[in-house]
N, C-alpha and C positions, 0 to 999 in steps of 0.2 A: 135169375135169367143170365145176370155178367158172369156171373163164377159158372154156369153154366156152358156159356162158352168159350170161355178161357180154359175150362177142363177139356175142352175139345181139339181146341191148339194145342192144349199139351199132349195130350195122348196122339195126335198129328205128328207134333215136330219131337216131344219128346222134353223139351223145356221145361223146366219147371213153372207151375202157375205161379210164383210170386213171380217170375222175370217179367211175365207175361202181365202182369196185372201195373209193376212200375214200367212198364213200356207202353201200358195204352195211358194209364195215368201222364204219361210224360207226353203223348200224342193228342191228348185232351186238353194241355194245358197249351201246345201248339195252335191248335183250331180254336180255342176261346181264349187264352190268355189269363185263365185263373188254372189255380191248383184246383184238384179232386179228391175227396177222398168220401169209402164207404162206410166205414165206422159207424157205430149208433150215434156218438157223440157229436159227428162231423154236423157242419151244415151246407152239406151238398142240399141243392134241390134234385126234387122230382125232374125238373128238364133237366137239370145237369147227367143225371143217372142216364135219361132217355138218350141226349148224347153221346153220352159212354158211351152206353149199347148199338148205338149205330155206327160209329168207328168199330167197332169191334165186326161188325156185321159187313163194316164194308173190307175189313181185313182180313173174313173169310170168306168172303163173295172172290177177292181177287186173288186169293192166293187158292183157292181151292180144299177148304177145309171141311173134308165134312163135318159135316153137323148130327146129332142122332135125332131118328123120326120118334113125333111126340111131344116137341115143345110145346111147351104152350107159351105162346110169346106174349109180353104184353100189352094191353090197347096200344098204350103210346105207341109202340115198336112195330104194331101188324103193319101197318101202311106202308112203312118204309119198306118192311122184311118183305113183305107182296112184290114192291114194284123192284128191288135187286133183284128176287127170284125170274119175275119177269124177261129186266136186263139182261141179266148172265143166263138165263135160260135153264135154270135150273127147277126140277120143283119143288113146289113150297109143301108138300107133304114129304116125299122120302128125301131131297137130295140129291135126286141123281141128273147128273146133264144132259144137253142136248133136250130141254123139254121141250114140249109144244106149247105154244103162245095162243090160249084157251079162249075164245068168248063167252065169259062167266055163266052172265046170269039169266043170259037167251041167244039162242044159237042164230046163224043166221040165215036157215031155212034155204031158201031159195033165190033169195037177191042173192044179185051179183056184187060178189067182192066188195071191186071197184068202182061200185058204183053208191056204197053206202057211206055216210059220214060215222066213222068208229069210233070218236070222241063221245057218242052216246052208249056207246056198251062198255059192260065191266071184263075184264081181263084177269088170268089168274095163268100159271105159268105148269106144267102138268105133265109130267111123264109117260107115255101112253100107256102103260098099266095103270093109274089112277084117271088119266083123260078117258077112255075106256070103259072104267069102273061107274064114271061122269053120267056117260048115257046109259048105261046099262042099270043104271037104278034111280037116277034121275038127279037132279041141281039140289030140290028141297033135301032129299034123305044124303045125297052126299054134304050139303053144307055143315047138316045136321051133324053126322058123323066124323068129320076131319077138322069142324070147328074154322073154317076157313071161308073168305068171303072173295070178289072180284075186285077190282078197284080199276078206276078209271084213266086213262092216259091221255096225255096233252097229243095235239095235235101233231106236237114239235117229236114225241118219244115215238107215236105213232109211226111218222116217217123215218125216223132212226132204224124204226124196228123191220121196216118193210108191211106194216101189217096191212093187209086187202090189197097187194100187187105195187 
């Protein structure tokens, strides 16, 4: 999944992936203060790798890198990669910006907005070709299909986000 999008910045910027792999190595060692490395040999942990990947995730959340649809990202990394997609409004199936800020995994019908507390529904970030695709075949056969799940937001991301007015 790292060399995965490290080949996505390069084919982006053009860089070569090793520049790109000692440059998040060098930005990992910033945010925790150890070296990395991926080697078989190495003893990087599982959290340490899971780190990695999220620096790197958040290096192309901000700079605008796409990504190719299909990843399959891993456990440790859905949560995080959900709630940037969210963030930057992108979706978390294709890629493409300006998505829609989805209510997952039950719509909300008929109440009002603002009148509902949102911290109990799940959220998912949706392009309106896949938000679309959403109702049009329903939550189970879409989760099924894009392998993708809602996730819940704080109170505090909530209002960030404007979500229900």
């Amino acid at each position: 999944f790292i060399y995965a999008l490290i080949g996505d910045i390069f084919i982006d910027t053009g860089m070569p992936t090793d520049f790109w792999k000692e440059f998040f190595y060098f930005r990992f060692e910033g945010v925790t203060g150890r070296k990395i490395s991926l080697k078989d040999e190495s003893n990087t942990t599982v959290s340490d790798a899971n780190v990695l990947a999220n620096i790197i995730l958040d290096f192309i959340f901000e700079h605008h890198i796409p990504f190719k649809e299909g990843y399959e990202i891993l456990p440790a990394n859905q949560e995080y990669y959900f709630y940037k997609c969210i963030t930057k409004r992108v979706c978390c199936i294709c890629g493409k910006t300006g998505a829609d800020i989805d209510h997952f995994d039950k719509a909300l019908g008929r109440r009002k907005r603002k009148e509902v507390d949102h911290s109990e529904y799940t959220f998912a970030a949706l392009c309106r070709i896949h938000h679309t695709e959403k109702h049009k075949i329903g939550v189970i056969n879409f989760k099924n299909k894009y392998q993708i799940k809602g996730i819940k937001l704080s109170h505090e991301t909530i209002k960030k986000l404007r979500i229900g007015g």
